[in-house]
C-alpha positions as CSV (number, residue, x, y, z in Angstrom):
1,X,-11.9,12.8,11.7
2,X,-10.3,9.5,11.2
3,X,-9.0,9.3,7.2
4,X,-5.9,7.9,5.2
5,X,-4.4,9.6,2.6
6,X,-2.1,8.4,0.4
7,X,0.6,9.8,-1.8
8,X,3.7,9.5,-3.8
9,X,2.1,8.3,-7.4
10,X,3.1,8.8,-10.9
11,X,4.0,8.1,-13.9
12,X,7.9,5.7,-14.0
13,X,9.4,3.5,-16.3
14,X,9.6,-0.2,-17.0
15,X,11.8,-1.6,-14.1
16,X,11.7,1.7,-11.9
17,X,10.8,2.1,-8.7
18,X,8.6,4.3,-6.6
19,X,7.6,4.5,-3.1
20,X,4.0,5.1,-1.8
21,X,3.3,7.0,1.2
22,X,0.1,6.2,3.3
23,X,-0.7,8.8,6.5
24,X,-3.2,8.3,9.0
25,X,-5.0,11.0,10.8
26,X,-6.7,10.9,13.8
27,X,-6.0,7.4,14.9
28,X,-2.6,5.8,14.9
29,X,-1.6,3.2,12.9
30,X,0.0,0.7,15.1
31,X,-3.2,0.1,16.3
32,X,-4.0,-1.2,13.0
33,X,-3.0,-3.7,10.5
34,X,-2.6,-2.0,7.0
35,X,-2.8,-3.5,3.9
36,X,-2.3,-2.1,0.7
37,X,-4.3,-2.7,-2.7
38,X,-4.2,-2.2,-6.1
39,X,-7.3,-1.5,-8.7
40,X,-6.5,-2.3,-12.5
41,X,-8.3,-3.4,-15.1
42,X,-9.6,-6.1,-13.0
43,X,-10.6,-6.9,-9.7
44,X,-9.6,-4.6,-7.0
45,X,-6.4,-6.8,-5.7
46,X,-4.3,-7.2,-2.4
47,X,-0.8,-6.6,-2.6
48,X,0.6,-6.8,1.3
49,X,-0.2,-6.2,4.6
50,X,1.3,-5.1,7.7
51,X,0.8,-5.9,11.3
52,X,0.0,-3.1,13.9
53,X,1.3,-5.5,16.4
54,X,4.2,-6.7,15.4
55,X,5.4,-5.1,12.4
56,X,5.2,-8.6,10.4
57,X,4.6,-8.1,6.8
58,X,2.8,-10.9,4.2
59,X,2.5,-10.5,0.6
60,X,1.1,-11.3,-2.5
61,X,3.2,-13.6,-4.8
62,X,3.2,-11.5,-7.4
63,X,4.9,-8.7,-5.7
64,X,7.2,-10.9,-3.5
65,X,11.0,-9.6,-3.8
66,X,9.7,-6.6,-5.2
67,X,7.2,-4.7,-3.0
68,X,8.4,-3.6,0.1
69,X,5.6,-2.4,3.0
70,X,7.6,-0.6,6.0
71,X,6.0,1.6,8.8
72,X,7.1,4.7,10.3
73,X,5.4,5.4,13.5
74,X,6.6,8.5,14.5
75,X,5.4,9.8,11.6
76,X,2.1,7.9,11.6
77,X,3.0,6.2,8.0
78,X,2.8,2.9,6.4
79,X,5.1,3.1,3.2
80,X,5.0,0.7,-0.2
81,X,7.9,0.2,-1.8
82,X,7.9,-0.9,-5.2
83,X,11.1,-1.9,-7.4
84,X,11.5,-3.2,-10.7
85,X,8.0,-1.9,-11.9
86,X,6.2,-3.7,-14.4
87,X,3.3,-2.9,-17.1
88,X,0.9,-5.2,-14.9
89,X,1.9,-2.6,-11.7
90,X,-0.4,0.0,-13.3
91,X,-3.3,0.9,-10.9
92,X,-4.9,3.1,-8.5
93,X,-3.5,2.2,-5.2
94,X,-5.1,1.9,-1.8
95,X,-4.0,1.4,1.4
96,X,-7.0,0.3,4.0
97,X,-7.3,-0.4,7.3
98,X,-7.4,-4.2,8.8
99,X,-8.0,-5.9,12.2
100,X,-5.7,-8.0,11.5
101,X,-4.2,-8.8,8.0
102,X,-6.5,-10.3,5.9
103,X,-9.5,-9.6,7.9
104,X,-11.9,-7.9,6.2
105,X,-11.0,-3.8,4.9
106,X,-12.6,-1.5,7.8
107,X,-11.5,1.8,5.9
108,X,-10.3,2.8,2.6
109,X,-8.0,6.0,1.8
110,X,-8.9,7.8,-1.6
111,X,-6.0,5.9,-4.0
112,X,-3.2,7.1,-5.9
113,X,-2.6,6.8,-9.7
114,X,0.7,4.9,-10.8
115,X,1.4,4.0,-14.3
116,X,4.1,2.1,-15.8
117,X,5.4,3.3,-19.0
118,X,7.0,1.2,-21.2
């Protein structure tokens, strides 16, 4: 069965960093585009994206120079790496799958709970 799961959350301080792991199982992600989301007070929000064809990357600006997405195909992961956290970072996080970037979601993993403490 198809399925993302993603990992790697917690709790960090103001201006720390942390990095988000997203697996896929039974499908690969280069075949993909993956994007990754955030859910806080507000609106469920995208933060980045990241080809399956090419590897390009896009991003919000809010998270430009700071957010990093990579990919790691061996090992069937997309990665979010996120430096000098801020109080607005705190959220469940998503990845989801996309045909291409910013094309509409085609399947959500579960979310993973970061907060920044101040």
């Amino acid at each position: 069965q198809a399925q993302l799961v993603e990992s790697g959350g917690g709790v960090v301080q103001f201006g720390g960093s942390l990095r988000l792991s997203c697996t896929a199982s039974g499908f690969s992600l280069d075949d993909y585009a993956i994007g990754w989301f955030r859910q806080g007070p507000g609106a469920r929000e995208g933060l980045g994206c990241i080809n399956g064809t090419d590897g390009s990357t896009y991003y919000v600006d809010s998270v430009k120079g700071r957010f990093t997405i990579s990919r790691d195909s061996a090992k069937n992961t997309v990665y979010l790496q996120m430096n000098s956290l801020q109080a607005e970072d705190t959220g469940v996080y998503y990845c989801a799958t996309q045909w291409p970037c910013g094309s509409s979601v085609v399947s959500w993993g579960q979310g993973t709970q970061v907060t920044v403490s101040s």
